[in-house]
TIMI-2910 file (N, C-alpha, C, CB; in pm, 1 decimal, decimal comma, always signed):
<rs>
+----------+----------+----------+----------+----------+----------+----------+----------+----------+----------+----------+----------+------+
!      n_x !      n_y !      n_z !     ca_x !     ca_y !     ca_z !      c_x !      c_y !      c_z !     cb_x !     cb_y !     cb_z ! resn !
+----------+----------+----------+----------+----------+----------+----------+----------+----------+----------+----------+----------+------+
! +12097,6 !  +8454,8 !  +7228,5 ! +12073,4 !  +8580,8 !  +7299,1 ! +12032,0 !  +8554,6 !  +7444,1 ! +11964,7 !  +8663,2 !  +7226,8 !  Unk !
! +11947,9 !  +8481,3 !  +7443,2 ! +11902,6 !  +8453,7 !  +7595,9 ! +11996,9 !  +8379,5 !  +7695,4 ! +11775,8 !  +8368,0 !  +7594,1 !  Unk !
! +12129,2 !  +8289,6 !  +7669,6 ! +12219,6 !  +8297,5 !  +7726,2 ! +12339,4 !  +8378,1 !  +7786,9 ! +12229,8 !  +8251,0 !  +7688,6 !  Unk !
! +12328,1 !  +8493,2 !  +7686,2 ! +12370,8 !  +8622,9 !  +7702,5 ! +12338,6 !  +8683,8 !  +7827,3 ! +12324,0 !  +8697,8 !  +7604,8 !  Unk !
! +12151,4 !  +8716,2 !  +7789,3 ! +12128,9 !  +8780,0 !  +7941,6 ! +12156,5 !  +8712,1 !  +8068,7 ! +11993,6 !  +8811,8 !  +7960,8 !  Unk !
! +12107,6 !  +8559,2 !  +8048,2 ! +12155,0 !  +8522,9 !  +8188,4 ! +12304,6 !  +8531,8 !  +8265,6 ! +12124,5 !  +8396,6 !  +8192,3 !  Unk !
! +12376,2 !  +8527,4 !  +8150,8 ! +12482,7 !  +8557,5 !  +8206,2 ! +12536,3 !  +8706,8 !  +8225,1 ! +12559,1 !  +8488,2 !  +8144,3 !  Unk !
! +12471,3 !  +8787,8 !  +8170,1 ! +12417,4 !  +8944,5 !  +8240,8 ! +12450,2 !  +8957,9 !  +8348,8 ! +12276,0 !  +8978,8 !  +8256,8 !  Unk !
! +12337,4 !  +8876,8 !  +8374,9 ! +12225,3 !  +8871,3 !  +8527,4 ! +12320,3 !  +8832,7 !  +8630,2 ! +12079,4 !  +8737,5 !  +8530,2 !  Unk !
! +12392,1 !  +8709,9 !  +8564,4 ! +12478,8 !  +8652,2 !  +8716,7 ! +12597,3 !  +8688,6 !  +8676,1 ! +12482,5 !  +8474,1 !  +8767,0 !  Unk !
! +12647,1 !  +8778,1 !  +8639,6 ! +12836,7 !  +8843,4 !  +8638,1 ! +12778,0 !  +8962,4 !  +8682,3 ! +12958,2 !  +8864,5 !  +8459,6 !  Unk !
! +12639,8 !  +9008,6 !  +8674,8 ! +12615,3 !  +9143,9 !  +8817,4 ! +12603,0 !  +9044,6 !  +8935,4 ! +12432,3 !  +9267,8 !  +8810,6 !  Unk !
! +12550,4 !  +8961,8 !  +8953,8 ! +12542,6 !  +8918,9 !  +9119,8 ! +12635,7 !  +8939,8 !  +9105,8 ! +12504,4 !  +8793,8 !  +9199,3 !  Unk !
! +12735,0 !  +8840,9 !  +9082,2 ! +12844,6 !  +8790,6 !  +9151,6 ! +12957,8 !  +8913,3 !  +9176,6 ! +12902,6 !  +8666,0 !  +9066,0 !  Unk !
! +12962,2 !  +8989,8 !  +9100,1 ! +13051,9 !  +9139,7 !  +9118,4 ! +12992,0 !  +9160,4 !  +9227,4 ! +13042,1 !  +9277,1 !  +9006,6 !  Unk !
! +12832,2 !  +9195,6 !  +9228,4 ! +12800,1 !  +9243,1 !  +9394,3 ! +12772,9 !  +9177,4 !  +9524,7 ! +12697,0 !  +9307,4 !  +9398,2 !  Unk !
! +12827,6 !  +9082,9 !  +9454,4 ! +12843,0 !  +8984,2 !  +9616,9 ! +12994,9 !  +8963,3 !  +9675,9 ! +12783,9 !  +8800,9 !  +9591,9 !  Unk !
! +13074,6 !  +8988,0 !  +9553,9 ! +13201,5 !  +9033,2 !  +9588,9 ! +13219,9 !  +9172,7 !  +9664,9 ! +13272,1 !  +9035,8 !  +9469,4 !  Unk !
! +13151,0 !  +9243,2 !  +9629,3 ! +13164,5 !  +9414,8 !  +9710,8 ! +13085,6 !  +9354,9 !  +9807,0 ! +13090,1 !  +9589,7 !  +9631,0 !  Unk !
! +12973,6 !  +9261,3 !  +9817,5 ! +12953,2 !  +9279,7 !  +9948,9 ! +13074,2 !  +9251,5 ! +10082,7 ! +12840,2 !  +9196,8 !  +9960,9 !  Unk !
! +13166,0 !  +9107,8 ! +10024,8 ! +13236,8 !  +9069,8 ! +10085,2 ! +13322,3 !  +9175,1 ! +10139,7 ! +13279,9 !  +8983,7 ! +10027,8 !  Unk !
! +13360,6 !  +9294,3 ! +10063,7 ! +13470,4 !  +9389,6 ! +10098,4 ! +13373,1 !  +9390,8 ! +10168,5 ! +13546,7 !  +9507,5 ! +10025,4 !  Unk !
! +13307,6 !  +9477,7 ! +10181,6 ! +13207,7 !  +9603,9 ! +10286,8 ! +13167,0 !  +9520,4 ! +10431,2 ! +13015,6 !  +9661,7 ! +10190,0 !  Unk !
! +13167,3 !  +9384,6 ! +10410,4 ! +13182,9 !  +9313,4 ! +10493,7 ! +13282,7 !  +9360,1 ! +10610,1 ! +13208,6 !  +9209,9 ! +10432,4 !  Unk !
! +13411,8 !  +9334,2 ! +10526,2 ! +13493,5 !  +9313,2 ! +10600,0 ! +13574,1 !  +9425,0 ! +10658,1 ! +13551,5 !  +9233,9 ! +10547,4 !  Unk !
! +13495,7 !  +9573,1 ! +10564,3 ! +13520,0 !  +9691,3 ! +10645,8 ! +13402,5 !  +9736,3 ! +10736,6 ! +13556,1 !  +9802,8 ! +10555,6 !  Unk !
! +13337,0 !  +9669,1 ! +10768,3 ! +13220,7 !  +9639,8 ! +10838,5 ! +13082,7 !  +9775,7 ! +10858,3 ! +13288,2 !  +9592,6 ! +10983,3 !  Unk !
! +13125,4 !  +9774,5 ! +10689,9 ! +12999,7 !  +9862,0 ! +10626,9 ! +12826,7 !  +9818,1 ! +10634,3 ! +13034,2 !  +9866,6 ! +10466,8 !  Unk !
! +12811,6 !  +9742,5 ! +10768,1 ! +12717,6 !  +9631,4 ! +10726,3 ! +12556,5 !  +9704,6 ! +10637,0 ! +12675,7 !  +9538,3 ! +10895,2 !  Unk !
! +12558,7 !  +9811,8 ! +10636,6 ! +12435,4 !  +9867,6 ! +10564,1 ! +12459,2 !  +9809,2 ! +10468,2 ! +12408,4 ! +10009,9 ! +10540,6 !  Unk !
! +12538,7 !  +9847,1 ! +10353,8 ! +12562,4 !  +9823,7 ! +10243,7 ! +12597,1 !  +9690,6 ! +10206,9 ! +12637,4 !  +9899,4 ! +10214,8 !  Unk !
! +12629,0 !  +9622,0 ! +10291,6 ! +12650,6 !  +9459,3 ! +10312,3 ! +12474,2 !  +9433,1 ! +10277,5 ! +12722,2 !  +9397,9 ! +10513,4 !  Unk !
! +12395,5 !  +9454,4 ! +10368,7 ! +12269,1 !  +9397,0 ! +10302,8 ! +12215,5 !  +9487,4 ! +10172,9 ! +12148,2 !  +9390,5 ! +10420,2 !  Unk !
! +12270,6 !  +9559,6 ! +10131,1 ! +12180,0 !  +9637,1 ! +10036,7 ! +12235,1 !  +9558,7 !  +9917,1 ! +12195,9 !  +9816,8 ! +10031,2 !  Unk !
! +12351,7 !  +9517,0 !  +9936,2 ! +12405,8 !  +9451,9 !  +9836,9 ! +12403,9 !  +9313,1 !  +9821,2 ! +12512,0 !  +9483,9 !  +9833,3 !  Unk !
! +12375,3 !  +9215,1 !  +9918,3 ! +12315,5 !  +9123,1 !  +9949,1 ! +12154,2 !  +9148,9 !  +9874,1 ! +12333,1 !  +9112,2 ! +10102,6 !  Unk !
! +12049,9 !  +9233,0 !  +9891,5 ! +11963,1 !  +9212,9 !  +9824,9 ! +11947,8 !  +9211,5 !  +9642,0 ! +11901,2 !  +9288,9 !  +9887,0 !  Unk !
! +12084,1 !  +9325,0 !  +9642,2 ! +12138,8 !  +9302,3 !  +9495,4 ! +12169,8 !  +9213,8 !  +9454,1 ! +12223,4 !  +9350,7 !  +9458,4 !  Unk !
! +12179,0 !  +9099,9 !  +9519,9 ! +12270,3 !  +8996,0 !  +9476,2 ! +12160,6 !  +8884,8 !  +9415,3 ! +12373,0 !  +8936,9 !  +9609,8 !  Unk !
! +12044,8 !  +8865,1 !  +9508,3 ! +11939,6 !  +8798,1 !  +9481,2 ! +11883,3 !  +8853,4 !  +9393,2 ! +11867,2 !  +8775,3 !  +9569,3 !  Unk !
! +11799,4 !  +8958,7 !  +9417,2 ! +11750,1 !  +9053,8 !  +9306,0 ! +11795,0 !  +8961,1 !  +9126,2 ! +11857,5 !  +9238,7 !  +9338,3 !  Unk !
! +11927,9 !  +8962,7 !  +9161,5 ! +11995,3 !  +8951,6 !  +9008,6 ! +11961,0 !  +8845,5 !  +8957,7 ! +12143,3 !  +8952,1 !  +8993,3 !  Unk !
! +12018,4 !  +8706,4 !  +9077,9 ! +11990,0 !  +8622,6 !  +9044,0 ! +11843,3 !  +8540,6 !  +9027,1 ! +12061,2 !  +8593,1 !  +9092,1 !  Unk !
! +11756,2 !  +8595,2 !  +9031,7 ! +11603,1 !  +8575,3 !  +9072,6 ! +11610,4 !  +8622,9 !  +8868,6 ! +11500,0 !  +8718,4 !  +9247,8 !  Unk !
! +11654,5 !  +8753,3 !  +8816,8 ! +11655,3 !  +8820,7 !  +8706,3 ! +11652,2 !  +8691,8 !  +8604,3 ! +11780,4 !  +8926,4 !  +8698,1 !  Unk !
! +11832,0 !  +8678,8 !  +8611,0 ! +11866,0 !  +8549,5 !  +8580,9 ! +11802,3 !  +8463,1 !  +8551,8 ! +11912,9 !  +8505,9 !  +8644,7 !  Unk !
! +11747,9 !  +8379,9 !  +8631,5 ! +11637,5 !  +8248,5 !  +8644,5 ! +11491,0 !  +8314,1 !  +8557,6 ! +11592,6 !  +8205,2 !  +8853,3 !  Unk !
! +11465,4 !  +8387,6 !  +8590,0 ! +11384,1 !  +8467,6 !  +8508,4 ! +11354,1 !  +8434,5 !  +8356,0 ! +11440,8 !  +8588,8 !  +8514,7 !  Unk !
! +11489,6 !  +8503,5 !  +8312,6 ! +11534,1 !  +8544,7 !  +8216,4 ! +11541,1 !  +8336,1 !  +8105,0 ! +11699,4 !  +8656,0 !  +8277,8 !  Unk !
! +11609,3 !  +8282,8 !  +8177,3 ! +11618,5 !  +8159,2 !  +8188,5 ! +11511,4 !  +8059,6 !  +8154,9 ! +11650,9 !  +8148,0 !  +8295,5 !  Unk !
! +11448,3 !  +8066,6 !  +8248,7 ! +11290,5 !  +8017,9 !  +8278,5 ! +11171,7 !  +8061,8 !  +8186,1 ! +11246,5 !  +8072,3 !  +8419,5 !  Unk !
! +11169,2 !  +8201,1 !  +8156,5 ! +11060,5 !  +8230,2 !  +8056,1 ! +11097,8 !  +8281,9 !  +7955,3 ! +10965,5 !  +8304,5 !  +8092,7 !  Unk !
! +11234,6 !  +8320,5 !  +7927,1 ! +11265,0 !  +8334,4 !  +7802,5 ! +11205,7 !  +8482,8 !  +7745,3 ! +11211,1 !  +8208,9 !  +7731,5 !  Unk !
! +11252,0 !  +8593,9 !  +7845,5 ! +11170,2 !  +8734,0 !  +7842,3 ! +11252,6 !  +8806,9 !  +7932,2 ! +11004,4 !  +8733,0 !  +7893,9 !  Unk !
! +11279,9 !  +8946,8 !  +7950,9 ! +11333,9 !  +9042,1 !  +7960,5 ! +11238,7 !  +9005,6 !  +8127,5 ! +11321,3 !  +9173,9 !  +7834,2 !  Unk !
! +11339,0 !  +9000,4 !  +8210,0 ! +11244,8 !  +9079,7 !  +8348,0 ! +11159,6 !  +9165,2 !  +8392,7 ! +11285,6 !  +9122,5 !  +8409,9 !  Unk !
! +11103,6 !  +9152,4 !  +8430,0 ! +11012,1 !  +9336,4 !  +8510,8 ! +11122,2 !  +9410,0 !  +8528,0 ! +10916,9 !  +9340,2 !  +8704,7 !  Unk !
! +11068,0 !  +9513,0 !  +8541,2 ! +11172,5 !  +9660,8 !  +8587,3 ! +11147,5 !  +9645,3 !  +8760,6 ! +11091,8 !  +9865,4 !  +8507,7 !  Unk !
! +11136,1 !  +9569,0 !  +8830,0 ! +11095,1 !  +9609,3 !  +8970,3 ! +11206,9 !  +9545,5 !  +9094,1 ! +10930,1 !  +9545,8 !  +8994,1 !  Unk !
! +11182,7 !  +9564,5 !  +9185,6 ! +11310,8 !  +9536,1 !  +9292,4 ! +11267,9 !  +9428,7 !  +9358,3 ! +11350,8 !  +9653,9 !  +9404,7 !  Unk !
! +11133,0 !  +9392,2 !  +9414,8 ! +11128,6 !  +9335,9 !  +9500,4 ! +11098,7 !  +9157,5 !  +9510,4 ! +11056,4 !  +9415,1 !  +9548,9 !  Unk !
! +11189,0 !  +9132,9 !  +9565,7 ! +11234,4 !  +9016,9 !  +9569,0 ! +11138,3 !  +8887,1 !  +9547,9 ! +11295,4 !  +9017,4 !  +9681,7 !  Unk !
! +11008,4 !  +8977,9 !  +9647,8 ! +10899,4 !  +8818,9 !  +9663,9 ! +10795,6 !  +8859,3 !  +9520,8 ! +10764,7 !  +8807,4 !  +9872,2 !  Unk !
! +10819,8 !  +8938,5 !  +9447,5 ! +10724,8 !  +8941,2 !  +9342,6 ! +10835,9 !  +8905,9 !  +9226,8 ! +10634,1 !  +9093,9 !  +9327,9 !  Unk !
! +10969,1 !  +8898,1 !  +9213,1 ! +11016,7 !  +8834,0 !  +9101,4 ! +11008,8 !  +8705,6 !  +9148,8 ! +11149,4 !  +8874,9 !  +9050,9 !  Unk !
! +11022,1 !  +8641,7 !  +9244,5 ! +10959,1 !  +8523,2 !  +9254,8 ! +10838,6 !  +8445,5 !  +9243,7 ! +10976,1 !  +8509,2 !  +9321,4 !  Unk !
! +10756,5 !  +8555,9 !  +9263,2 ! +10614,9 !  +8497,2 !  +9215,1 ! +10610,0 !  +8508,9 !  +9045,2 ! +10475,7 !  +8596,4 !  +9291,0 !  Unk !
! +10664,2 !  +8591,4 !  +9037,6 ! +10642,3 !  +8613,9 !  +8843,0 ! +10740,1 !  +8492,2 !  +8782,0 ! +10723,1 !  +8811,2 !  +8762,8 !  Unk !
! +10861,7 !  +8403,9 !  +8880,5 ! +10945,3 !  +8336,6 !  +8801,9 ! +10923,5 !  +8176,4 !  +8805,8 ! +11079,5 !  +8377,0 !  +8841,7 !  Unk !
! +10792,5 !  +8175,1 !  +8915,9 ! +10720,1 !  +8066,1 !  +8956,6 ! +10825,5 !  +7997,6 !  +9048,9 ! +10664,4 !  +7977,3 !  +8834,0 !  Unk !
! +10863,5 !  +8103,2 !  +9169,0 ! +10996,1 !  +8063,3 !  +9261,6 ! +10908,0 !  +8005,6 !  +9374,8 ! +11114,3 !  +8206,8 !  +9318,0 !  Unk !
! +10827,9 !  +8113,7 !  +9403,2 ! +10791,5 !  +8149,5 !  +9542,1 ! +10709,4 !  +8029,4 !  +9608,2 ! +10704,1 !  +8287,0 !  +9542,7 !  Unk !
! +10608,3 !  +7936,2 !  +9526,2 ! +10558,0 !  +7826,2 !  +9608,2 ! +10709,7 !  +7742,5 !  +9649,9 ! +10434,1 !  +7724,2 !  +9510,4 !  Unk !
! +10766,7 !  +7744,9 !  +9599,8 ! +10935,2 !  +7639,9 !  +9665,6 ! +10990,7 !  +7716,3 !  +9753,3 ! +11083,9 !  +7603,8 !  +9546,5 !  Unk !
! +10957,9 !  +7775,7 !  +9816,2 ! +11033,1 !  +7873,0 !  +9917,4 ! +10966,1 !  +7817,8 ! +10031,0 ! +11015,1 !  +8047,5 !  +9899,8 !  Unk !
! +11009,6 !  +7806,1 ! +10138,1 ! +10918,4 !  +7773,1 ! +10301,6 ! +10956,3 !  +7910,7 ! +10388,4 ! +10994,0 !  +7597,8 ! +10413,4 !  Unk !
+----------+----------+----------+----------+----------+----------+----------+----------+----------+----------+----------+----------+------+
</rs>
């Protein structure tokens, strides 16, 4: 089961890092980063999911799934 979710987690990035690429290149750039943060978001989920072996938080923001996934001291 828990291979399952991770791979959840990263076939949503990667779909939305593909739309980012379109929106890119119609030079939607809002949505280029909104989807860019989707993209991490996911994969942060992922590793998560991975790493502790538990359903993610319900929450968005980036530097607290990293602190909850024990990311954030490896970050500079």
């Amino acid at each position: 089961m828990e291979n399952n979710n991770v791979s959840y987690w990263l076939e949503l990035s990667e779909y939305d890092l593909k739309s980012a690429k379109v929106m890119f290149k119609g030079a939607r750039y809002l949505y280029v980063g909104f989807l860019c943060h989707q993209v991490i978001e996911k994969a942060l989920k992922a590793y998560y999911v991975k790493e502790l072996k538990t359903t993610p938080p319900f929450i968005h923001s980036l530097s607290k799934l990293a602190e909850k996934s024990d990311l954030y001291e490896k970050f500079t």
